[in-house]
KEKE-3310 file (N, C-alpha, C; in steps of 0.2 Angstrom, whole numbers, plus 5000, padded with zeros to 4 digits):
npx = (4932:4934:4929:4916:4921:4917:4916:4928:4941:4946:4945:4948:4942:4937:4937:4935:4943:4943:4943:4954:4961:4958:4962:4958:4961:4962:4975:4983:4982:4973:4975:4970:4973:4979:4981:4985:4975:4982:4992:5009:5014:5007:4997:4986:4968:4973:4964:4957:4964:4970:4970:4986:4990:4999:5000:4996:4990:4993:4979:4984:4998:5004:5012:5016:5011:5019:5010:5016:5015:5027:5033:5035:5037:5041:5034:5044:5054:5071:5074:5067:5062:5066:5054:5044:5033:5018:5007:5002:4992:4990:4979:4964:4955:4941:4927:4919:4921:4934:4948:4953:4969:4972:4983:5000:5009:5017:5012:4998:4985:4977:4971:4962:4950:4934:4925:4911:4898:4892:4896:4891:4887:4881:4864:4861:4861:4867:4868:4875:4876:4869:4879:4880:4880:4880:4875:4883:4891:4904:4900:4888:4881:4885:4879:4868:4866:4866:4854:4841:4830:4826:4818:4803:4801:4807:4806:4793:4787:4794:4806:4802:4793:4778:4776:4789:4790:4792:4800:4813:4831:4846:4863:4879:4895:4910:4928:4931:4921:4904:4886:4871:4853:4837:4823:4806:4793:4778:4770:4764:4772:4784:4780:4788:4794:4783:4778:4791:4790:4781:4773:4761:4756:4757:4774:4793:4804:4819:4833:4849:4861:4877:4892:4907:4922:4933:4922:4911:4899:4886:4869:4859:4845:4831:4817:4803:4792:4783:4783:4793:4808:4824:4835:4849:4847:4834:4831:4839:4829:4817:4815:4832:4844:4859:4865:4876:4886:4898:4905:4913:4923:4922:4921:4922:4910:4903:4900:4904:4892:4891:4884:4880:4871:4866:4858:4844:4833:4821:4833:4839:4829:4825:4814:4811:4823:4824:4814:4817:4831:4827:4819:4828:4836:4828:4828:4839:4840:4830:4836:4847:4841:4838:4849:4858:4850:4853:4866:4866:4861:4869:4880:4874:4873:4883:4882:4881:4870:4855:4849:4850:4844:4838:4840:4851:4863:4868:4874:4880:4892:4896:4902:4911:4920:4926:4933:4942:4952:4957:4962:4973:4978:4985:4993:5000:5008:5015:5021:5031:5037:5044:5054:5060:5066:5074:5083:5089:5103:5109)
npy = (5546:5530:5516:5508:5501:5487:5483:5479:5466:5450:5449:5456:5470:5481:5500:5515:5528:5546:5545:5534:5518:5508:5497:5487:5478:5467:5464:5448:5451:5460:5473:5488:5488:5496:5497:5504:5496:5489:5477:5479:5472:5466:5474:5469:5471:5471:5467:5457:5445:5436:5437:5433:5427:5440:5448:5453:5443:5443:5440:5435:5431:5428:5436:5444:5456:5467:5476:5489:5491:5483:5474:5456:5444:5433:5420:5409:5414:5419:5434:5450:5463:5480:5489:5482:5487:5494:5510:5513:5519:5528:5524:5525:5520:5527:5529:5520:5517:5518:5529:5536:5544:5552:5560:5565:5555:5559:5570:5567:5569:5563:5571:5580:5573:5573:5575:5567:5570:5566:5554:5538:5540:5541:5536:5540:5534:5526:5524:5517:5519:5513:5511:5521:5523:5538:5547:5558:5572:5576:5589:5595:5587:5592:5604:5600:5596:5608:5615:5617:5622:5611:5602:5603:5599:5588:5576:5574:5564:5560:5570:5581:5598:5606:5618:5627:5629:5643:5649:5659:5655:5657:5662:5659:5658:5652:5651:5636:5629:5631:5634:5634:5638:5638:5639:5633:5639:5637:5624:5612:5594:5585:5570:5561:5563:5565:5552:5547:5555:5560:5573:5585:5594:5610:5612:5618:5620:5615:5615:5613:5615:5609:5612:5605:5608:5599:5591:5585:5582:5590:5589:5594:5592:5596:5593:5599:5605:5617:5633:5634:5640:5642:5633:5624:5613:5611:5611:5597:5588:5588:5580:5576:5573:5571:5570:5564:5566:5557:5561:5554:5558:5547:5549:5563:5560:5554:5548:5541:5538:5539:5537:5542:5541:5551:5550:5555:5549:5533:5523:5509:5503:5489:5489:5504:5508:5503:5504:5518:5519:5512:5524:5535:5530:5529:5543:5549:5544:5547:5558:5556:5553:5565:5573:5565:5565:5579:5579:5572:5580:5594:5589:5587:5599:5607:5617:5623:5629:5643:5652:5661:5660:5667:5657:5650:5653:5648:5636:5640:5648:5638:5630:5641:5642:5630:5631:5640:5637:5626:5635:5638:5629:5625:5636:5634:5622:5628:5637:5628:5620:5631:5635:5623:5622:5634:5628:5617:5616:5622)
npz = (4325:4324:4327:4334:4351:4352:4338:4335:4335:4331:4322:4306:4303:4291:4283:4279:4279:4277:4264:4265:4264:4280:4289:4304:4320:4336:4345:4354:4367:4368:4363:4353:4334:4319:4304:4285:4274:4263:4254:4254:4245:4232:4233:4237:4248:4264:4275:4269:4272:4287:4304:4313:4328:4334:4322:4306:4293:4277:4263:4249:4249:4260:4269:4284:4297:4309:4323:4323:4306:4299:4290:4296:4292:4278:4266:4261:4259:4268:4268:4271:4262:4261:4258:4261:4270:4280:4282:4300:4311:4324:4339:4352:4364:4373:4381:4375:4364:4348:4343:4329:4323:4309:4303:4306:4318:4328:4331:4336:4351:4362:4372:4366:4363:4363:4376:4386:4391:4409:4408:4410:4423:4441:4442:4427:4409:4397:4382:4369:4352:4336:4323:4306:4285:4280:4266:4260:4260:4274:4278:4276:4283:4297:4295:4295:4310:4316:4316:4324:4316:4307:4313:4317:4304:4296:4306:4312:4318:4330:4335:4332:4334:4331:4338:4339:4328:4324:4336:4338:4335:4344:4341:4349:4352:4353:4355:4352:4350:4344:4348:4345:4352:4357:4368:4371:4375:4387:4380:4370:4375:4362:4353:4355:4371:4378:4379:4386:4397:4413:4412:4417:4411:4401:4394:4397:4385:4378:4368:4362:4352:4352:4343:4340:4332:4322:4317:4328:4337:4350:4357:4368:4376:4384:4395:4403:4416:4412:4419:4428:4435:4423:4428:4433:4441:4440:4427:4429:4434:4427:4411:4405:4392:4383:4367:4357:4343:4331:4317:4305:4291:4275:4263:4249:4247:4256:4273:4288:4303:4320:4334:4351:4367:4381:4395:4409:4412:4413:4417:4417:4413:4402:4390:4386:4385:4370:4365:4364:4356:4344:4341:4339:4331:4320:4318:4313:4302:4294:4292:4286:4276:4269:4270:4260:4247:4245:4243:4231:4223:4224:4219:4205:4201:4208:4217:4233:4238:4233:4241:4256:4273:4288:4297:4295:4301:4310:4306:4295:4302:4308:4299:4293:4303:4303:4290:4290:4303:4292:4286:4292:4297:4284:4282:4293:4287:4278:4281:4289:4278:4272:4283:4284:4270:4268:4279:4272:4262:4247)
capx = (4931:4935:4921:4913:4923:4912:4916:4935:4940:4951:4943:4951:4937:4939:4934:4937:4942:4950:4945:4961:4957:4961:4960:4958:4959:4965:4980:4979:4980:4966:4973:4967:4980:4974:4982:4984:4971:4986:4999:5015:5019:5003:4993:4978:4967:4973:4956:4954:4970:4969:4973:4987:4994:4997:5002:4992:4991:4990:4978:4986:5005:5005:5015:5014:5013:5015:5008:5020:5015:5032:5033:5041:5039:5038:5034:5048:5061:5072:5074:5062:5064:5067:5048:5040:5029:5011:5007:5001:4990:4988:4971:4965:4949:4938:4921:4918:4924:4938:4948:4960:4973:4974:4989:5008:5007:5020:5005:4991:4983:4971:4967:4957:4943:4928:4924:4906:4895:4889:4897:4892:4887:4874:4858:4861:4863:4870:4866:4878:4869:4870:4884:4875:4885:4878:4879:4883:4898:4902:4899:4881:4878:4887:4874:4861:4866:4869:4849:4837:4825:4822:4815:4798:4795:4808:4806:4787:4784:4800:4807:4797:4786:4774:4776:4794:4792:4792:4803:4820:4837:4849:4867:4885:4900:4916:4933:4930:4911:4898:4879:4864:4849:4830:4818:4800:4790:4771:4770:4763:4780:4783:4780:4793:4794:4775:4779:4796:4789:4776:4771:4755:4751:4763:4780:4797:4807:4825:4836:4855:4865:4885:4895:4913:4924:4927:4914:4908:4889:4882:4863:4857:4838:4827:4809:4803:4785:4782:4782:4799:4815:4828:4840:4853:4844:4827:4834:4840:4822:4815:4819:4837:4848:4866:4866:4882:4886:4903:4904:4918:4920:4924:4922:4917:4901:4898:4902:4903:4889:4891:4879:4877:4864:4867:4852:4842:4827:4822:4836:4837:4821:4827:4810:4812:4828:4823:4810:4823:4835:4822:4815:4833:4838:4823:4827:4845:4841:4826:4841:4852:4839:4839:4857:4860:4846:4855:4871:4866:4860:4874:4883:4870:4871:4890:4882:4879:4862:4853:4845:4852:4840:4840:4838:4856:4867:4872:4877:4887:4897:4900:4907:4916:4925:4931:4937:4945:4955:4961:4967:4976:4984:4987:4997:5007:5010:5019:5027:5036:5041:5047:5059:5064:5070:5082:5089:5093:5108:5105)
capy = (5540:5523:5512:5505:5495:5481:5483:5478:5459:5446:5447:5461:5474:5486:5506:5521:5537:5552:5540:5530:5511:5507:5489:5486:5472:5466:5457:5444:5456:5464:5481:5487:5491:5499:5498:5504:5492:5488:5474:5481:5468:5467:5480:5465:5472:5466:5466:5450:5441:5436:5438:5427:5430:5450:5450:5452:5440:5446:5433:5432:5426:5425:5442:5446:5465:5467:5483:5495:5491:5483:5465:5453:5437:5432:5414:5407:5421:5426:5443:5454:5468:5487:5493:5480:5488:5497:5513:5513:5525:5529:5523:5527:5519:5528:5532:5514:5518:5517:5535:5535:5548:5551:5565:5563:5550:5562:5574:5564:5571:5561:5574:5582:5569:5578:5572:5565:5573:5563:5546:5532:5545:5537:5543:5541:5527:5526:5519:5516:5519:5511:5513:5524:5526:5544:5546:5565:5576:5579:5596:5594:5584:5597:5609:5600:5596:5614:5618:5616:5623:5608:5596:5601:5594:5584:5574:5575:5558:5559:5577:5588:5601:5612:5625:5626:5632:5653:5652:5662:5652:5660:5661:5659:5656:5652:5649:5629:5628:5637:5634:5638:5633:5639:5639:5635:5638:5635:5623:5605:5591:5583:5564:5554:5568:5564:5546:5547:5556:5560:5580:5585:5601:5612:5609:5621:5614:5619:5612:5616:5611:5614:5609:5606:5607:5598:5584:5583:5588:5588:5592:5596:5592:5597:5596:5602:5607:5624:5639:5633:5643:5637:5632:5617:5607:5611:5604:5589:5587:5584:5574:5579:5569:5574:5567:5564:5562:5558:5561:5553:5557:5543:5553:5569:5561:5551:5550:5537:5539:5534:5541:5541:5545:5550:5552:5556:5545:5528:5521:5503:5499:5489:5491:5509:5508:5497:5511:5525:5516:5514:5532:5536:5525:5532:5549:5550:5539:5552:5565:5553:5555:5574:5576:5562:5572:5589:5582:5572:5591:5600:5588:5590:5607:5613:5623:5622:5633:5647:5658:5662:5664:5669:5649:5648:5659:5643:5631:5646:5650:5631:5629:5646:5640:5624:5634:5645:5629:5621:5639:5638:5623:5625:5641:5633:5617:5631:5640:5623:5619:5636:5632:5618:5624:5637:5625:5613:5617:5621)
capz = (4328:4318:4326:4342:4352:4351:4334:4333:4337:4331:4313:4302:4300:4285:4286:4272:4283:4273:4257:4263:4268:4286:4293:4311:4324:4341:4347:4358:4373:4367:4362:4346:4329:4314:4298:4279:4272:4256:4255:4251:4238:4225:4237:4241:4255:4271:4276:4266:4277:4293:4312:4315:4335:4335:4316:4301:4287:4268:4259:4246:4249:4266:4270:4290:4296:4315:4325:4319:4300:4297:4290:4299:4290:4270:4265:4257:4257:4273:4268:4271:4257:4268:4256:4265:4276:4279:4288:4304:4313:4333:4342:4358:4366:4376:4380:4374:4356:4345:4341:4327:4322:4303:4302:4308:4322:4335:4334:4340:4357:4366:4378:4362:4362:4365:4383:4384:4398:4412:4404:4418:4431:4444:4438:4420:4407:4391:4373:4363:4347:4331:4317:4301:4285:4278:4258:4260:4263:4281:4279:4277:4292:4301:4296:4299:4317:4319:4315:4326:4314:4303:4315:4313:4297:4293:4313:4318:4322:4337:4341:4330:4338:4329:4342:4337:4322:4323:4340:4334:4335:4347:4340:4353:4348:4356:4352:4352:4349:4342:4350:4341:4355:4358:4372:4370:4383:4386:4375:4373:4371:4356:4355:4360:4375:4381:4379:4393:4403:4416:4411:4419:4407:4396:4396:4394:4381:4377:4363:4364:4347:4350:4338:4342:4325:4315:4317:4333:4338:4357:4356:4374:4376:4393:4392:4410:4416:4411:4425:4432:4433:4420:4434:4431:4445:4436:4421:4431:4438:4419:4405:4401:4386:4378:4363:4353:4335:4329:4311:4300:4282:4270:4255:4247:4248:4263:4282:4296:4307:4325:4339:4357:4369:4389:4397:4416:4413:4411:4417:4418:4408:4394:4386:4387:4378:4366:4360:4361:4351:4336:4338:4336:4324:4315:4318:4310:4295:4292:4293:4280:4266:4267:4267:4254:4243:4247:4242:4225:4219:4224:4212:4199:4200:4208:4219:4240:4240:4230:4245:4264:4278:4296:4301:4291:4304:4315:4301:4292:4306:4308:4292:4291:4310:4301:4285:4298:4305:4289:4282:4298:4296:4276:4284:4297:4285:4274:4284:4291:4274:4269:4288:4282:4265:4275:4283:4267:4259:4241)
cpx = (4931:4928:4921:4918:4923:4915:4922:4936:4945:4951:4944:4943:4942:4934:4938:4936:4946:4949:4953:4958:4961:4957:4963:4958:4962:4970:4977:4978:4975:4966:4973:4974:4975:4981:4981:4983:4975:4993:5004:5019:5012:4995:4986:4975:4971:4968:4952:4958:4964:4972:4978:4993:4994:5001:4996:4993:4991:4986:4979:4992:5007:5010:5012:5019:5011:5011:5011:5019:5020:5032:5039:5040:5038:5039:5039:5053:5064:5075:5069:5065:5061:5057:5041:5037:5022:5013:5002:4997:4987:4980:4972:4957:4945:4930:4917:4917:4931:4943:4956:4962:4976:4981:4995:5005:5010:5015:4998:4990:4977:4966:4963:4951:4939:4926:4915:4900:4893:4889:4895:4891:4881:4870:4857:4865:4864:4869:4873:4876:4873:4874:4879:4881:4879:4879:4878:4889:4897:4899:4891:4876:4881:4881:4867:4859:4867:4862:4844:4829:4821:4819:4809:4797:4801:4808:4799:4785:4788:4801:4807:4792:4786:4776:4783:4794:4794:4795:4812:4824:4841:4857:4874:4891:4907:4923:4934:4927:4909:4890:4874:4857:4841:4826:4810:4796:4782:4770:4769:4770:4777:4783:4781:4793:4788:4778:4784:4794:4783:4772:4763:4752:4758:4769:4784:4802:4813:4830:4844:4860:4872:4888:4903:4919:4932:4921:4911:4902:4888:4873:4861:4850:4835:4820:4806:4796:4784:4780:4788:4805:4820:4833:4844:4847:4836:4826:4834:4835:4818:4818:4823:4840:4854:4863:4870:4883:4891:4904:4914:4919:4925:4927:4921:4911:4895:4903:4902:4901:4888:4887:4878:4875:4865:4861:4849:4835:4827:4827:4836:4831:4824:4821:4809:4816:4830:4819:4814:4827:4830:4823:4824:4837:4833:4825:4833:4845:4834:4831:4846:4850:4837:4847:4860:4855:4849:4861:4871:4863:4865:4878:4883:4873:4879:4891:4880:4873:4863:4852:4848:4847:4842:4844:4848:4861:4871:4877:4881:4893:4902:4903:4912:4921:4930:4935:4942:4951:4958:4966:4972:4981:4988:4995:5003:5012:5016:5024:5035:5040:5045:5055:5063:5070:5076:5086:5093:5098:5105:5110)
cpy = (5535:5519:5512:5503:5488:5479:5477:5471:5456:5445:5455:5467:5482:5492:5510:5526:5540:5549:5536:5525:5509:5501:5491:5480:5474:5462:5455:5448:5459:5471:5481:5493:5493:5500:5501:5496:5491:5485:5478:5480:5469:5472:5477:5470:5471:5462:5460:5444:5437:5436:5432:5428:5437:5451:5448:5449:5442:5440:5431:5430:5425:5431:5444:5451:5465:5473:5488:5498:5490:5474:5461:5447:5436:5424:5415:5409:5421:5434:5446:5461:5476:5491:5487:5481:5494:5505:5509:5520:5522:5528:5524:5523:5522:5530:5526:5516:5520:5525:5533:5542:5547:5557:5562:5559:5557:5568:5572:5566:5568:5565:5579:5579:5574:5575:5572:5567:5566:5555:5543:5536:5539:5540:5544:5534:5529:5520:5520:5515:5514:5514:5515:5525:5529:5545:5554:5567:5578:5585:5597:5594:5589:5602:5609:5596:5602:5617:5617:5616:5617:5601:5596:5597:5588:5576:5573:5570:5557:5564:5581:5591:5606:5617:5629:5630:5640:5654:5653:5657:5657:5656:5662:5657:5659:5649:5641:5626:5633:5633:5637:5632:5639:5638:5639:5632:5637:5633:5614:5599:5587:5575:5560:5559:5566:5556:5544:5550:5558:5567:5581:5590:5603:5611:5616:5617:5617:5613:5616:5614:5614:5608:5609:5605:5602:5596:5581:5587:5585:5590:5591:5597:5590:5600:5596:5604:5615:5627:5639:5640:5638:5637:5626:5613:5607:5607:5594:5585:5584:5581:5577:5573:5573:5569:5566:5562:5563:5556:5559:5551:5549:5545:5558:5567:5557:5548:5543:5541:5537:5542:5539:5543:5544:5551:5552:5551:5536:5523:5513:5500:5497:5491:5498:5512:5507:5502:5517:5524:5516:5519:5536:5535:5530:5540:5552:5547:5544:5558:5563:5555:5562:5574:5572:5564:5577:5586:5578:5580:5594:5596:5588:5597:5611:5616:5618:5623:5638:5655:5654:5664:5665:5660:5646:5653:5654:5638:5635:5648:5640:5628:5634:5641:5634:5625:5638:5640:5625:5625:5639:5634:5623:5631:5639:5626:5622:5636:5635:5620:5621:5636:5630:5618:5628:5633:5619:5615:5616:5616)
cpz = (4322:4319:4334:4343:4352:4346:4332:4338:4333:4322:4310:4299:4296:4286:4279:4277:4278:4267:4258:4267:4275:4287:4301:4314:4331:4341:4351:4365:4372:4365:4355:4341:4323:4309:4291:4276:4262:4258:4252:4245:4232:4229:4238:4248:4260:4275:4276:4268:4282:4299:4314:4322:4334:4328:4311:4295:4280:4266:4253:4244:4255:4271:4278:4291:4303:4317:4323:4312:4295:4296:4290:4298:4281:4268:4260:4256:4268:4276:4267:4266:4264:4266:4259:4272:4273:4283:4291:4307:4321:4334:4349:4358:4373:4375:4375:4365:4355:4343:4336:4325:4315:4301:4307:4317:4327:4337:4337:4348:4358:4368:4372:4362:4364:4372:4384:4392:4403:4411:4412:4423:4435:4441:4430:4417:4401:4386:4369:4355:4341:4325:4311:4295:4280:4270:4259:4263:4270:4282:4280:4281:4298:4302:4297:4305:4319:4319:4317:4322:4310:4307:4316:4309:4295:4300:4316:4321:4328:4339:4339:4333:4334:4331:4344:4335:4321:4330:4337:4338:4338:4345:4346:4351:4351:4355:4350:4351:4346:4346:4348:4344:4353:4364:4369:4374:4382:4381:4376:4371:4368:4358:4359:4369:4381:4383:4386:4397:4406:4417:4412:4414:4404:4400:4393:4389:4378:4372:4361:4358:4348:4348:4339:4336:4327:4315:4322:4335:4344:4356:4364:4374:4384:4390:4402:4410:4417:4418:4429:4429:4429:4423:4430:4435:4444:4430:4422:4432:4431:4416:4403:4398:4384:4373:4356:4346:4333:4323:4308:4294:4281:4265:4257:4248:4250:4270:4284:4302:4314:4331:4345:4361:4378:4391:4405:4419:4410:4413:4420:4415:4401:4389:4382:4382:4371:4359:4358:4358:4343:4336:4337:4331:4316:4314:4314:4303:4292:4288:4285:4276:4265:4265:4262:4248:4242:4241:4232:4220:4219:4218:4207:4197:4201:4212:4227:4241:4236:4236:4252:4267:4286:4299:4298:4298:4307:4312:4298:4298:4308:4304:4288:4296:4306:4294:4289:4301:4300:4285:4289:4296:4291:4279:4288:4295:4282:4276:4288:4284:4272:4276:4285:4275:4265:4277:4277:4264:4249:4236)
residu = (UNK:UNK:UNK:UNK:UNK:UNK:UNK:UNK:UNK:UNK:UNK:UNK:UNK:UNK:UNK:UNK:UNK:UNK:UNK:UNK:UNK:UNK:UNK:UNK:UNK:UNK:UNK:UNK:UNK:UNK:UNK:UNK:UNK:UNK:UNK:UNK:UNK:UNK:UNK:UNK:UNK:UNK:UNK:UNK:UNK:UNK:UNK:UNK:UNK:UNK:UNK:UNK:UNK:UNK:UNK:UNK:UNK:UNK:UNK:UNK:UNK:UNK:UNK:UNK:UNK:UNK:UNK:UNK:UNK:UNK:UNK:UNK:UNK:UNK:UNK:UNK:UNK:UNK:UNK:UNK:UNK:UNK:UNK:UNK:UNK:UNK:UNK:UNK:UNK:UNK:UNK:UNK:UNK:UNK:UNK:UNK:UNK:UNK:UNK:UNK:UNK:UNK:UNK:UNK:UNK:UNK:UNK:UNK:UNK:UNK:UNK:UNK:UNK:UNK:UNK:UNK:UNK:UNK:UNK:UNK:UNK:UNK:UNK:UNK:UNK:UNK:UNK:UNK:UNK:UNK:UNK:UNK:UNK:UNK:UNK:UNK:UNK:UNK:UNK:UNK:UNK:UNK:UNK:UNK:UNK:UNK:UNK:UNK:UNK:UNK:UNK:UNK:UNK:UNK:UNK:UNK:UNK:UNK:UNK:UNK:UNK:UNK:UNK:UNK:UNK:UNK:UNK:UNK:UNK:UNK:UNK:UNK:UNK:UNK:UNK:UNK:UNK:UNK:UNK:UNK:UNK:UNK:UNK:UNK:UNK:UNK:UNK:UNK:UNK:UNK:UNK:UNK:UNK:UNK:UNK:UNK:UNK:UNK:UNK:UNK:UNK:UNK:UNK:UNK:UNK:UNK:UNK:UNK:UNK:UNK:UNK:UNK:UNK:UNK:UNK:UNK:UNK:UNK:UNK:UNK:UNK:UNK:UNK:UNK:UNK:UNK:UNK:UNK:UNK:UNK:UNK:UNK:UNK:UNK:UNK:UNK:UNK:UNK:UNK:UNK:UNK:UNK:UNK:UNK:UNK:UNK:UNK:UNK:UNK:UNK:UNK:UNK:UNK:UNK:UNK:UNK:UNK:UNK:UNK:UNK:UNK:UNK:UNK:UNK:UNK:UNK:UNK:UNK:UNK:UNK:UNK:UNK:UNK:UNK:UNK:UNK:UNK:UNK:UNK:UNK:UNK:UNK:UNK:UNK:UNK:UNK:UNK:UNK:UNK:UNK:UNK:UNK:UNK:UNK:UNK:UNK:UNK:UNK:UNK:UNK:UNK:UNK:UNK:UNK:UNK:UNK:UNK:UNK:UNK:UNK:UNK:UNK:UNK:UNK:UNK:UNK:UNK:UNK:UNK:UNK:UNK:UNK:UNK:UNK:UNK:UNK:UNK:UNK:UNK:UNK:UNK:UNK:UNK:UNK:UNK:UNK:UNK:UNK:UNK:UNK:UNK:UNK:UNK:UNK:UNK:UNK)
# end
């Protein structure tokens, strides 16, 4: 994910994915381009240009670059030189965000997006949460959206629950996800929980983390009045939420954090919103100063962690899965080379 929607407009927004600098905007139509954020002649930002009709200005000799990333005008010259140009990278808007495609453009698939549960359903309203940028390696944040177990302590004032702490993590794991959830039943809900909704006495409470590789996290939370079967339409009946966190690195050692939150309750109360939005806001910037902690030590230090425990089964398999995936690719980039060299003439 590059950014919100919202985000992208007529004025040149600048972004670090893959450590490479991508500028974005609108043409006038509205559809959104994305460029190599480096003029082709003395490599100014473009960033620091401007939008002028559906081409972008360099600001500093006046160099325009249209959607393609090819420039098609140079003050004062009418030869455009053939190394005049940027790249260009594929965007897709859905799901009221921006999606870019950082490898070979003819590979780009849309229908990969992770598809967002219950987007716009009746009965259900959506946050589009606030932009985060994370000083931590994605990998981090992977694993600590994969671990239900740290929300007691580092989480008590929103979606930590004491009565959490000592119930085992249930590992799954499928060729496209992995899920590491819990049940805790007879138990009083946590905070924010009490707060939404109208619980006469203990509650079941269920917490569903599936991680979709590389960088995408759903977490799955139903808090329900204890003694029910754990049915879909029992679920439906309590307070249920998806909530999304689409992770993209920058650097080795920080992400672009974007989040968003579907939800069964509250709907149409902006006050409601308003509150949920902070307690979330709060919840994942709680999350930034642990993984931004973690990851200035491991550079101290070199290392990931000293000691494995049980609570670790979820976030290891979600970090083997995506080692797993780029040994992959690493193997079918080499084996297309190794093609291609067959076929060159020596």
């Amino acid at each position: 994910m590059l950014a919100w929607s919202s985000e992208l407009g007529r004025t040149p927004l600048a972004r670090r994915v893959l450590d490479e600098p991508i500028v974005a905007f609108r043409k006038e139509d509205g559809s959104p381009v994305a460029l190599l954020d480096r003029c082709a002649h003395r490599l100014l930002p473009l960033s620091m240009g401007k939008v002028v009709g559906d081409t972008l200005q360099c600001g500093y000799h006046g160099l325009r670059y249209d959607a393609t990333g090819a420039c098609v005008h140079v003050p004062g010259q009418s030869r455009i030189p053939a190394t005049a140009c940027v790249r260009h990278f594929p965007l897709v808007e859905r799901y009221g965000a921006t999606w870019i495609w950082m490898g070979q453009p003819d590979l780009a698939d849309s229908d990969r997006i992770i598809p967002v549960q219950r987007f716009e359903e009746d009965g259900w309203a959506v946050v589009w949460g606030e932009y985060q940028r994370h000083g931590s390696h994605y990998l981090n944040i992977v694993e600590n959206l994969q671990d239900p177990a740290h929300t007691t302590f580092v989480h008590p004032r929103t979606i930590g629950n004491p009565a959490s702490s000592d119930v085992p993590i249930l590992i799954e794991e499928e060729d496209d996800f992995i899920v590491a959830y819990r049940w805790t039943v007879d138990a009083e809900p946590p905070p924010a929980d009490r707060a939404n909704g109208h619980f006469a006495g203990l509650t079941d409470r269920c917490q569903r983390y599936i991680f979709y590789p590389p960088c995408v996290s759903r977490v799955d939370v139903v808090t329900m009045d204890a003694g029910q079967q754990h049915t879909e339409s029992n679920m439906d009946r309590g307070l249920r939420a998806y909530s999304y966190k689409f992770l993209t690195p920058e650097s080795d050692q920080s992400t672009h954090f974007f989040w968003m939150h579907v939800r069964n309750f509250g709907v149409g109360d902006a006050a409601l919103e308003a509150r949920l939005v902070a307690a979330m806001s709060t919840t994942f910037e709680e999350d930034n100063v642990v993984v931004s902690a973690i990851q200035r030590e491991q550079d101290a230090t070199g290392k990931r962690q000293h000691t494995w425990l049980a609570i670790d089964t979820g976030p290891t398999r979600a970090r083997r899965k995506i080692e797993q995936l780029a040994e992959a690719e690493l193997g079918a980039n080499a084996e297309a080379k190794a093609g291609l060299a067959r076929r060159v003439p020596a």
